[in-house]
N, C-alpha and C positions, 0 to 999 in steps of 0.2 A: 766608432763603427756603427753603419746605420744595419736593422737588420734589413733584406731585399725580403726574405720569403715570407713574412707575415701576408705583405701583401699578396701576392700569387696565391694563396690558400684560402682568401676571400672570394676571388674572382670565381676560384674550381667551386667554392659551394653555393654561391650566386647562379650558375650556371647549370648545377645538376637541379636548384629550386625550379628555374625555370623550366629545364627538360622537363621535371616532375609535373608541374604546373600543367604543362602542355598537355602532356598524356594523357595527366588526367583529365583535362578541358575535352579531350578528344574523345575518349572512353564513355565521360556524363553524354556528351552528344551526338553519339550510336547507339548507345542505350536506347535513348527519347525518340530518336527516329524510327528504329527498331522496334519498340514495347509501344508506340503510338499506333502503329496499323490496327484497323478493329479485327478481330478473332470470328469469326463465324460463331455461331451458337452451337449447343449441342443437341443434336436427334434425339425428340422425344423417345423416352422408352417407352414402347406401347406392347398390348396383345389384343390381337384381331383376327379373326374368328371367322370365316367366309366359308355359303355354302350356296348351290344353286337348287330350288325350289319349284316346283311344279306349281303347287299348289301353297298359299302361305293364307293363315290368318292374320287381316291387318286390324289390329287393337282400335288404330287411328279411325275407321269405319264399322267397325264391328263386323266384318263381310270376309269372307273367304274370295280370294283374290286366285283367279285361273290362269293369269297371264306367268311366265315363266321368270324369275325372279331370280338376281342375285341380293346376295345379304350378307352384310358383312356387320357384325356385333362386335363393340368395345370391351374388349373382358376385363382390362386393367391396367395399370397404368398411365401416365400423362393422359390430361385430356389434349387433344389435337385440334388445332387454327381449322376454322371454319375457310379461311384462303387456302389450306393445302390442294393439292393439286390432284387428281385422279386421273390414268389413262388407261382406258376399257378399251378391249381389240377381242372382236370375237372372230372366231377363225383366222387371223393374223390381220384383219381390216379395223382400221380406228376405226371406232364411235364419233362420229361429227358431230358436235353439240354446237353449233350459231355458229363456229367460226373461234368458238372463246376454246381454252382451254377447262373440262368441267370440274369445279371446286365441290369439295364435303357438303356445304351448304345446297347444294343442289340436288342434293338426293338425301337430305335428313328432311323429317317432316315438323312441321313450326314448332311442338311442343319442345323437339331436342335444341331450335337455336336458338330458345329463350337464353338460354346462359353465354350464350355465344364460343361453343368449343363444343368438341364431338367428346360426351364424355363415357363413361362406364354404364353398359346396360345399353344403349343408345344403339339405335340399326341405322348402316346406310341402307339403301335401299333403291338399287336397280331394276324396273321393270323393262324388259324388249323381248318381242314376240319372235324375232332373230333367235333369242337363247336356246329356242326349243331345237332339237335336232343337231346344232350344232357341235363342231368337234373337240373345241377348248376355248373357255373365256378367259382371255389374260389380264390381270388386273397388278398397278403398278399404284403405288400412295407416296407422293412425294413432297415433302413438307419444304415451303416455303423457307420461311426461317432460317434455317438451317443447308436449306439446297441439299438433303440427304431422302434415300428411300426410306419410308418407314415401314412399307411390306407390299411382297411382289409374290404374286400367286399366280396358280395356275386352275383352273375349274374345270370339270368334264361338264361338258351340256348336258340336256336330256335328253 
């Protein structure tokens, strides 16, 4: 007598290797699809420190400065991309700067972009003759990198 069922219990675990095989072939390659997409970075942790000024002594000339002045101080934390992004709106009207959108770099003064990043201690530094009088300057910092706000203020004029 031959036996039949050896064979048939070959084929079933032939069969579930493969299903296995599969699975898992398909599982390695959703993973890799999946865990491939790049991650956005994450938003510096910063502390920023803004006030509007009348009158300001600037260090940079050694001169008391009369024009009406926003200032925004690095107190700590990450230093921030000189590409980041700033949107000034006094009385609810943007600030047109050329046409560009205006970066950090454009309102630190050359000692601060020696390093190249806005760091601690570091002033931005907005000057418009606008500020005076006006009713709120709204100020928006949004880091490149990242695509996240890193601080959104609101300021009384003078």
């Amino acid at each position: 007598m031959k036996n039949k069922r050896s064979n048939e219990a070959v084929s079933e675990i032939v069969g579930i290797i493969l299903l296995l095989s599969i699975t898992i072939s398909l599982f390695v390659l959703i993973c890799n699809v999946v865990l491939s997409f790049p991650s956005s970075s994450a938003s510096p942790s910063t502390n920023l420190v803004g006030t509007i000024e009348e009158s300001w002594y600037n260090e940079s000339t050694g001169k008391f400065e009369d024009i009406p002045t926003l200032l925004i101080e690095h107190w700590g934390g990450e230093e921030i991309n000189l590409d980041t992004k700033i949107l000034i709106k006094i009385d609810g009207k943007k600030i047109p700067f050329d046409g560009e959108t205006p970066r950090v770099r454009d309102f630190l003064d050359n000692e601060a972009k020696k390093d190249n990043a806005w760091g601690i201690g570091e002033w931005l530094i907005y000057q418009n003759p606008s500020i005076e009088g006006s009713k709120q300057v709204s100020v928006i910092i949004v880091d490149v990198e990242s695509d996240s706000v890193i601080m959104t203020g609101i300021f009384q004029g003078t």
